[in-house]
Backbone atoms as SQL, in Angstrom:
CREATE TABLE atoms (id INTEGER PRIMARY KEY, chain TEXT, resi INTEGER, resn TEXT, atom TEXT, x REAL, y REAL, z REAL);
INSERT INTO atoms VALUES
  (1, 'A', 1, 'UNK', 'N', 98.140, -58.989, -41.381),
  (2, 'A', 1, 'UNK', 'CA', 97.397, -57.967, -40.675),
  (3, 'A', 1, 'UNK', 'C', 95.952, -57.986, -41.159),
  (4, 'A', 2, 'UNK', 'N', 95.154, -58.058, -40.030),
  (5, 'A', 2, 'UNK', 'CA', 93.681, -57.669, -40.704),
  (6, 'A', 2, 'UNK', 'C', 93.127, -56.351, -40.326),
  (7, 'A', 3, 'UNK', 'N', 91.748, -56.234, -41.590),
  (8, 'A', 3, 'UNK', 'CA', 91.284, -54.852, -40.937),
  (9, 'A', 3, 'UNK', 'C', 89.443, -55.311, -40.509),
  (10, 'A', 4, 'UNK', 'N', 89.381, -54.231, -40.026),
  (11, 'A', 4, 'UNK', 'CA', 87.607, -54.153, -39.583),
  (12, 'A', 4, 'UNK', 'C', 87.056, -53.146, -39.815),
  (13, 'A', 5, 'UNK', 'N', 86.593, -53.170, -41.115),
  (14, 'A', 5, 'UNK', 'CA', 85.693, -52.099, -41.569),
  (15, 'A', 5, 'UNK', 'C', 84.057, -52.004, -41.009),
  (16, 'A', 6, 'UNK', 'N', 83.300, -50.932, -40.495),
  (17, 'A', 6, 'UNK', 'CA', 82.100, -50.721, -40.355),
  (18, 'A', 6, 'UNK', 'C', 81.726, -49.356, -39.824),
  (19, 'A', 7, 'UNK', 'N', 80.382, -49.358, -39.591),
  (20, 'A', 7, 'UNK', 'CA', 80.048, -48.153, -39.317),
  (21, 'A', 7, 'UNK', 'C', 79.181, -47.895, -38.247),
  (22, 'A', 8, 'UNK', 'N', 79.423, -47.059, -37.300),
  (23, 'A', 8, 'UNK', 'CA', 78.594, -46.544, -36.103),
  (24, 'A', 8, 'UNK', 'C', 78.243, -45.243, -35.784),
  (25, 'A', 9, 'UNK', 'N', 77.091, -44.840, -34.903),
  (26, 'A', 9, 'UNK', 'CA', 77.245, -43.660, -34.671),
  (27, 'A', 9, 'UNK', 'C', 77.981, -42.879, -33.646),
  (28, 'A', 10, 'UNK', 'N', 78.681, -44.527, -32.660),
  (29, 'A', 10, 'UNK', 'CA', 79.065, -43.877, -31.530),
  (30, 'A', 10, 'UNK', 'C', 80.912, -45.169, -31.794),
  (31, 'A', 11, 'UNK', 'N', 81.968, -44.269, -32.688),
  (32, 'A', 11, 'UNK', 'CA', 82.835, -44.577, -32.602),
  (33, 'A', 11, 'UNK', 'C', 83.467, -45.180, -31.094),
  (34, 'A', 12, 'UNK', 'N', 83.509, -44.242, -30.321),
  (35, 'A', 12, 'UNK', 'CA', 84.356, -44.730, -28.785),
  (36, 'A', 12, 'UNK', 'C', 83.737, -45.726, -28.274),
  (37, 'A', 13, 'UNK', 'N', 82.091, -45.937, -28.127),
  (38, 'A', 13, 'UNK', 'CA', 81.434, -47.444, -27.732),
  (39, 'A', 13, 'UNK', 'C', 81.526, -48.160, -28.449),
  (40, 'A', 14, 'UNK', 'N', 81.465, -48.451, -29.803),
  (41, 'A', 14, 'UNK', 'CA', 81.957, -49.367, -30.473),
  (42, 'A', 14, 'UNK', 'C', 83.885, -50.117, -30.900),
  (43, 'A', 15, 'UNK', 'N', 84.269, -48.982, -30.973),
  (44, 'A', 15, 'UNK', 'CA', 85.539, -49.938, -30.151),
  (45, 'A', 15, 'UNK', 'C', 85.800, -50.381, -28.870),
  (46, 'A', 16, 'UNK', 'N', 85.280, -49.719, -28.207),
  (47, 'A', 16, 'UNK', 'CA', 85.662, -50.528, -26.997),
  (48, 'A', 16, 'UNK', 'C', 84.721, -51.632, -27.119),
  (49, 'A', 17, 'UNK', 'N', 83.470, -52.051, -27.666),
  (50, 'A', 17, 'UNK', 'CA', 82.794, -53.129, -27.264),
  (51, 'A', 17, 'UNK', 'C', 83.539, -54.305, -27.764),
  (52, 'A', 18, 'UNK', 'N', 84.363, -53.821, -29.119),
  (53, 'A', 18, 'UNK', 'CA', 85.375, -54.753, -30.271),
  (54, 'A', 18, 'UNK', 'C', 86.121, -55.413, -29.013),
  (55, 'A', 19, 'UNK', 'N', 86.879, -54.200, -28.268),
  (56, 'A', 19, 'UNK', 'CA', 87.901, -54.723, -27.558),
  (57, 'A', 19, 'UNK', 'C', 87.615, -55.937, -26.349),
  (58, 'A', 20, 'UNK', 'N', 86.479, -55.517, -25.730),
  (59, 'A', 20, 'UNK', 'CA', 85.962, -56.408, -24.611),
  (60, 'A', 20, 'UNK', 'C', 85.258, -57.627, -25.250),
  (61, 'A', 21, 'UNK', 'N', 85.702, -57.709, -26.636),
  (62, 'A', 21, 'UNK', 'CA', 84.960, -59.091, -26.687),
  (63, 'A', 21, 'UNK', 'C', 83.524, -58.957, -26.681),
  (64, 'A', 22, 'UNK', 'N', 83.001, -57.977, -27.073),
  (65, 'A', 22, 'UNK', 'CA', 81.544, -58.282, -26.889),
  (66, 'A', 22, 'UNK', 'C', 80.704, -58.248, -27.950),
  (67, 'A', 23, 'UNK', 'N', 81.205, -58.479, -29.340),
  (68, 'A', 23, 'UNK', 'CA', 81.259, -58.687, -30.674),
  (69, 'A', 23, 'UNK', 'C', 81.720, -59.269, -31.403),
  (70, 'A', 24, 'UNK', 'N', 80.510, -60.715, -31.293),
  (71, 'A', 24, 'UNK', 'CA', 80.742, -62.218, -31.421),
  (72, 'A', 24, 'UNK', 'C', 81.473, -62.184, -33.037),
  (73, 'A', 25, 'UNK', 'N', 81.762, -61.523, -34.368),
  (74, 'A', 25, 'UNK', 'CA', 82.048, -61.439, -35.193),
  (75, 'A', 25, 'UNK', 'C', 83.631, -60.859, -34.783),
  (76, 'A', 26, 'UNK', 'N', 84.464, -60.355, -33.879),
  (77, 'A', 26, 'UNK', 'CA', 85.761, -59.969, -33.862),
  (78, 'A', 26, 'UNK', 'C', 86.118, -60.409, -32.521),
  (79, 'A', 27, 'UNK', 'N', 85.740, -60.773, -31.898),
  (80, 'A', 27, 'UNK', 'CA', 85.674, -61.306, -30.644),
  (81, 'A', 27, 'UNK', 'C', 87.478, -62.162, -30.618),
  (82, 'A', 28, 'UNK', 'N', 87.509, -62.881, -31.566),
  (83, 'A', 28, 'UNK', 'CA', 88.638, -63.694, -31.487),
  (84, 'A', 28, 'UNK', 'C', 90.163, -63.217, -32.118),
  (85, 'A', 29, 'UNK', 'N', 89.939, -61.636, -33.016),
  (86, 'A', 29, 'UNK', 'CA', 90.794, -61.077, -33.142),
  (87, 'A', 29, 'UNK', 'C', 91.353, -60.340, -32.609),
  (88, 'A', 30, 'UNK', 'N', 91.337, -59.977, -31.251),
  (89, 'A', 30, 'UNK', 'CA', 91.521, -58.749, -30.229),
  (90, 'A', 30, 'UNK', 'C', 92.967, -58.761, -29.671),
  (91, 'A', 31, 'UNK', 'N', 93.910, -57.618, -29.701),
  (92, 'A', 31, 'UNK', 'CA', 93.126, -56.578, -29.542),
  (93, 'A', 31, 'UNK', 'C', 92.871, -55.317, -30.799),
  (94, 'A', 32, 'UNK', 'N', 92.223, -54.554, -31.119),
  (95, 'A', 32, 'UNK', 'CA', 92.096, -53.661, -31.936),
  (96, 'A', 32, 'UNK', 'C', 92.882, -52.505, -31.661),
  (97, 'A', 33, 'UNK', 'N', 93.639, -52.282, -33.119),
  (98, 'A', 33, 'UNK', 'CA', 94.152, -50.634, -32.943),
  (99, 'A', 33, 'UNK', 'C', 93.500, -49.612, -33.928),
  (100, 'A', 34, 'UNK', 'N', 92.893, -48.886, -33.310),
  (101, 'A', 34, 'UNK', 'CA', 92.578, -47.940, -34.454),
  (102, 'A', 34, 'UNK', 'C', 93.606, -46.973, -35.281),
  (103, 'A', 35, 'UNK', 'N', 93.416, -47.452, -36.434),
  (104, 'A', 35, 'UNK', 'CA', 94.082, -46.540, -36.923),
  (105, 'A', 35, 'UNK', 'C', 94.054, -44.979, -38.392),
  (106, 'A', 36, 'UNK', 'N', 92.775, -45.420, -38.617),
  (107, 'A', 36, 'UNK', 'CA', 91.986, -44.474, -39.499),
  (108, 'A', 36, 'UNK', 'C', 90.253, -44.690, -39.401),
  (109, 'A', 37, 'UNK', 'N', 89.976, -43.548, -39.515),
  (110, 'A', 37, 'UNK', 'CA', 88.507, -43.368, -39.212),
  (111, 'A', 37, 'UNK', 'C', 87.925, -42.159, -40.054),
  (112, 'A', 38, 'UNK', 'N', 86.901, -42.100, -40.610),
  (113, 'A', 38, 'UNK', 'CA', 86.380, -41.257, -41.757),
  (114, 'A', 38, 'UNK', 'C', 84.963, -40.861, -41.149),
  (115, 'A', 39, 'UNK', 'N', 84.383, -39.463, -40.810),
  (116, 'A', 39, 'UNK', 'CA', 83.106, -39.532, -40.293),
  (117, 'A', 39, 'UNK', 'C', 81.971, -38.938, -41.460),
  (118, 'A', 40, 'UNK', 'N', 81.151, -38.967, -41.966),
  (119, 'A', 40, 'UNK', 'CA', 79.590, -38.907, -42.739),
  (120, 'A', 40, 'UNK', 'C', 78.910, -37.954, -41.765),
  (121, 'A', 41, 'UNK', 'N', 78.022, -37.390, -42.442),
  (122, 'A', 41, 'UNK', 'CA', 76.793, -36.688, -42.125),
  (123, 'A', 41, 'UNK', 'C', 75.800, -36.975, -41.886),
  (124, 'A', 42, 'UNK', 'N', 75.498, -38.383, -42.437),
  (125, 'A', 42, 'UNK', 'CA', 74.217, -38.761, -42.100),
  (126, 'A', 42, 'UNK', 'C', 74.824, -40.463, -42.226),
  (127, 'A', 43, 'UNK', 'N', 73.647, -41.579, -41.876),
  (128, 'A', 43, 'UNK', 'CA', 73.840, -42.451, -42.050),
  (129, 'A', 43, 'UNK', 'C', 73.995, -43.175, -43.536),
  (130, 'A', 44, 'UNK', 'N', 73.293, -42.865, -44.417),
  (131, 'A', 44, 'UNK', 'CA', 72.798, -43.206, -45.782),
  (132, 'A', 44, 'UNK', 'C', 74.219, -43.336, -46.400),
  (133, 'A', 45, 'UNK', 'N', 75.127, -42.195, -46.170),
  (134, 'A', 45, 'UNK', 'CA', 76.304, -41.854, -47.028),
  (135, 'A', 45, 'UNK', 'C', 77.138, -42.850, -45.990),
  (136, 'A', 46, 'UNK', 'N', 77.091, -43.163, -44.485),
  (137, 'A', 46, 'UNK', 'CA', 78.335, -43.957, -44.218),
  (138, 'A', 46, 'UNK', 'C', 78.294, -45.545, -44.825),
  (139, 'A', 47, 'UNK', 'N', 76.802, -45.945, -45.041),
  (140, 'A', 47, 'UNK', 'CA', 76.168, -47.246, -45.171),
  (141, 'A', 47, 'UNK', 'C', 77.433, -47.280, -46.087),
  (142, 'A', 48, 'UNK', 'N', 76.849, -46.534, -47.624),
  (143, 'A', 48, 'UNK', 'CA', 77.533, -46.221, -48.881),
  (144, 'A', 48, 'UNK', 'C', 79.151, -46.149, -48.385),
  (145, 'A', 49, 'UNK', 'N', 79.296, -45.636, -47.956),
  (146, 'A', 49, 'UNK', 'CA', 80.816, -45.666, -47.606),
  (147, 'A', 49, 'UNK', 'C', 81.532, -46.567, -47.102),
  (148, 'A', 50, 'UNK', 'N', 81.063, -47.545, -46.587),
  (149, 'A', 50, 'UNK', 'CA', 81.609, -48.801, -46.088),
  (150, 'A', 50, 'UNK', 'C', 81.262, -49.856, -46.862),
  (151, 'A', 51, 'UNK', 'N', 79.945, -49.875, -47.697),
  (152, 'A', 51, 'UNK', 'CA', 80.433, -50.686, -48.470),
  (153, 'A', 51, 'UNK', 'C', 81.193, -50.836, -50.027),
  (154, 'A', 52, 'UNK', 'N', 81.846, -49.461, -50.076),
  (155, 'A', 52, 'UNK', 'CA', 82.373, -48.931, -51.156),
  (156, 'A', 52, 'UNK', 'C', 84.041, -49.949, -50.434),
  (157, 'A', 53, 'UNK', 'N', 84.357, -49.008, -49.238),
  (158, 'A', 53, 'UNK', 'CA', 85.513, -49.489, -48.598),
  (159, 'A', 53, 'UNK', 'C', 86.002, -51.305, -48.668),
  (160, 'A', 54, 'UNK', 'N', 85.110, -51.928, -48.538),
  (161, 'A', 54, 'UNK', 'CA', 84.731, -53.152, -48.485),
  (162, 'A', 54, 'UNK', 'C', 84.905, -53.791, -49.939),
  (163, 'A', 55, 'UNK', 'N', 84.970, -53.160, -50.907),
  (164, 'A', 55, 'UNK', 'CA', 84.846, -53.736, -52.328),
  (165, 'A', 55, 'UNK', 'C', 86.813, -53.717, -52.413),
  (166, 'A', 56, 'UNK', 'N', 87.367, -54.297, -53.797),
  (167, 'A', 56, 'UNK', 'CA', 88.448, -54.229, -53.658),
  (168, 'A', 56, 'UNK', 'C', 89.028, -53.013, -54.280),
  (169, 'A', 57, 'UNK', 'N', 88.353, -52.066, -54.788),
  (170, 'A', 57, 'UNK', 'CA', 88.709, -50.711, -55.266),
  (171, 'A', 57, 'UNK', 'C', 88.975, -50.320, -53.689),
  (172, 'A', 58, 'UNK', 'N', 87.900, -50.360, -52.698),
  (173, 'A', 58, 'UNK', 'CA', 87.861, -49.362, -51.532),
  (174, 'A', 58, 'UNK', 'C', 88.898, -50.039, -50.974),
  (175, 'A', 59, 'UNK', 'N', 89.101, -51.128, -50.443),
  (176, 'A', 59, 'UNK', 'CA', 90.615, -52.001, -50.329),
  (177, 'A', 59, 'UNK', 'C', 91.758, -51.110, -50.481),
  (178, 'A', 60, 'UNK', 'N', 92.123, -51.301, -51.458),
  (179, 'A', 60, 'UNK', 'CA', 93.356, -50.629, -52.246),
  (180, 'A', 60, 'UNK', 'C', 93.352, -48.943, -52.115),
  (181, 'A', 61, 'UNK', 'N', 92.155, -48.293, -52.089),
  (182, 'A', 61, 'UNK', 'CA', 92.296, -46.699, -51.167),
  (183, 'A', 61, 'UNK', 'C', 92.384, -46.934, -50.460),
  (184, 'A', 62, 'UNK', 'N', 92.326, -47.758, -48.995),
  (185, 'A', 62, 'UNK', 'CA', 92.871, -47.991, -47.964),
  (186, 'A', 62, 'UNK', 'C', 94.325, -48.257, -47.419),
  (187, 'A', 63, 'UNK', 'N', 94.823, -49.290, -48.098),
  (188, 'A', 63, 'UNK', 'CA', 96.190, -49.839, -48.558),
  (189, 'A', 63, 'UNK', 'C', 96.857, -48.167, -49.133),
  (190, 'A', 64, 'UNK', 'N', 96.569, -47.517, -50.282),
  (191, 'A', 64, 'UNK', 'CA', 97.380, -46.634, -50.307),
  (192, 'A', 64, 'UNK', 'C', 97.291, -45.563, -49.715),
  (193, 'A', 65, 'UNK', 'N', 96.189, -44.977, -49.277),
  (194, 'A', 65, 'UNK', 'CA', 96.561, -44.084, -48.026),
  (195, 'A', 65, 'UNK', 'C', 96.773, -44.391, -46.672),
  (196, 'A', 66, 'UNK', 'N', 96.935, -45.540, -46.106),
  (197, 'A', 66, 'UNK', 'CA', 98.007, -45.776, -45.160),
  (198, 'A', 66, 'UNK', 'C', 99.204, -46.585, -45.635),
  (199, 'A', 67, 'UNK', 'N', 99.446, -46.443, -46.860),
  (200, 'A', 67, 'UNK', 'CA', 100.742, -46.922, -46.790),
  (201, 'A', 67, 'UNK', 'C', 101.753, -47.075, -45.817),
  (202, 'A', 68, 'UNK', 'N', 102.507, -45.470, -45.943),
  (203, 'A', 68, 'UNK', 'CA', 103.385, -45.539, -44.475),
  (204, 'A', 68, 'UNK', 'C', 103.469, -45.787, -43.806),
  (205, 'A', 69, 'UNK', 'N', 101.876, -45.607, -42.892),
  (206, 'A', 69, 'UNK', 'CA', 101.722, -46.675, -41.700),
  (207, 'A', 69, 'UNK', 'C', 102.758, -47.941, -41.719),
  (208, 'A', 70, 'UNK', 'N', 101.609, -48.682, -42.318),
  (209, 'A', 70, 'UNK', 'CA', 101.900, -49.797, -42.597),
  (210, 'A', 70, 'UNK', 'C', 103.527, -50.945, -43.570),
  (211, 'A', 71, 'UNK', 'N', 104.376, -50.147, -43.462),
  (212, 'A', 71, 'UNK', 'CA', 105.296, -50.130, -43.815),
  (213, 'A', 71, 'UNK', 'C', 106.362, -50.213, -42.851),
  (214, 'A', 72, 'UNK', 'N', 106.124, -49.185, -41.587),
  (215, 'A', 72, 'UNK', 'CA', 106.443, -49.035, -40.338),
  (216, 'A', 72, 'UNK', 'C', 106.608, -50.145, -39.781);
């Protein structure tokens, strides 16, 4: 299973652009399910937040709070 971590201001246009292929970087993994999403206040803190997520500490908070999910 893979994931796709990043950050936008407009969640619903940006997955769907994932989905239509129109984001030459995921383009070939489609289709996308969302399945957790975290929203920020400003941009500065999501930057920070995704690339916290992205490290293998933020990894593994990912992995264990969807565990269950993903177990399913």
């Amino acid at each position: 299973m893979n994931f796709y971590t990043g950050y936008t201001k407009d969640l619903k246009l940006r997955f769907e652009q994932h989905n239509k292929g129109l984001v030459e970087s995921t383009k070939d993994r489609r289709p996308f399910k969302l399945i957790y999403y975290e929203a920020c206040l400003n941009q500065s803190d999501a930057i920070k937040r995704e690339k916290y997520l992205k490290t293998y500490h933020g990894k593994m908070f990912l992995y264990k709070r969807l565990k269950s999910y993903l177990a399913g």
